[in-house]
N, C-alpha and C positions, 0 to 999 in steps of 0.2 A: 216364156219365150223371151229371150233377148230381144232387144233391141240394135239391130249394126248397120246403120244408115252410113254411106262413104261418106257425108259433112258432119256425122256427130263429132261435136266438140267437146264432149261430154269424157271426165278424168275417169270416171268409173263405168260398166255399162248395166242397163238399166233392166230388170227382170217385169214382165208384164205380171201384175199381180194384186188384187188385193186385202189391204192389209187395212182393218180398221185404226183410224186416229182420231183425237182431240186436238182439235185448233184452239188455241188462246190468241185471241188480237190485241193488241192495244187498246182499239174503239171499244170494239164488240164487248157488251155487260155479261154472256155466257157465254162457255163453249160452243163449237161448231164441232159437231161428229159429221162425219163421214169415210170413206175409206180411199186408200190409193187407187190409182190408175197403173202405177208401174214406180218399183222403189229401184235405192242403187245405194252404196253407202255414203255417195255426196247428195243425191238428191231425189227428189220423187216427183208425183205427175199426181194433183188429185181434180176430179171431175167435179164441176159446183156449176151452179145454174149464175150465181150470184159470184166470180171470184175478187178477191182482193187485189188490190190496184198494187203494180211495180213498186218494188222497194219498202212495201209491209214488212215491218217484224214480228214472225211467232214465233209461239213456244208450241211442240208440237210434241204430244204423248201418243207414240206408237204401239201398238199390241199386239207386241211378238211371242204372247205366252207370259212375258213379264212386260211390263211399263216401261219405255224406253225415250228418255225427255230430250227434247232437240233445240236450240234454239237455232230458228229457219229465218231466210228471207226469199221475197216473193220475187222471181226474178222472170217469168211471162206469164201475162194477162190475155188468156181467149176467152175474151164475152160472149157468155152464156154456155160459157164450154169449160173453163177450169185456167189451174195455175199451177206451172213448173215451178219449184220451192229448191232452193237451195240450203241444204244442211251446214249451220256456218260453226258450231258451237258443240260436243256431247262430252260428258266423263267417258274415261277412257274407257271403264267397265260398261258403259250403254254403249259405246264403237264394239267394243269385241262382242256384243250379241247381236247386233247386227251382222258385223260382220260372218259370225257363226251362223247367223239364222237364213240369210240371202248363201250362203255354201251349199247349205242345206237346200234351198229351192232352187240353186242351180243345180245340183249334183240329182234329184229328181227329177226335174227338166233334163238333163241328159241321159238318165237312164231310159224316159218315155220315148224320147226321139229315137233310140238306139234301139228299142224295142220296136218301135211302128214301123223302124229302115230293115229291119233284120230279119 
């Protein structure tokens, strides 16, 4: 499901979805696994009981089938509820599978919709 709120300010729009990831923080001595809330190719939504405070830098290994490395910063904090991460940094070739792989879940996302209406 898309996301299309009329004040999204948002450059890409966001597919509800998830998608396992690795957190690397700067503090943090391990990883943090857990998965999206809803990705986009500038950014994502992940759900954490515990989230990271505004203007955190990570590095963020997404699991799209391959390993896909981000380096994110954390741009809103809902305590006890999670943090919208902004994608600031990928190699080009980690951009084009995302970009291919969110195709792919919207283009199934609209084949279902089109199916339930029809």
């Amino acid at each position: 499901m898309i996301n299309n709120y009329p004040n999204n300010r948002r450059e890409y729009a966001r597919i509800t979805m998830s998608v396992p990831v690795e957190i690397h923080a700067d503090a943090a001595d391990s990883p943090i696994r857990c998965a999206t809330a809803d990705l986009s190719l500038g950014g994502c939504y992940i759900e954490t009981i515990f989230p990271f405070p505004i203007g955190t830098n990570l590095d963020l290994q997404l699991s799209l089938g391959t390993i896909v490395l981000i380096a994110a910063t954390v741009v809103t904090c809902d305590p006890q509820v999670g943090n919208g991460i902004r994608f600031m940094r990928m190699l080009p070739e980690d951009r084009e599978t995302l970009e291919a792989f969110l195709q792919a879940a919207q283009q199934t996302h609209d084949s279902r919709s089109w199916a339930a209406g029809a």
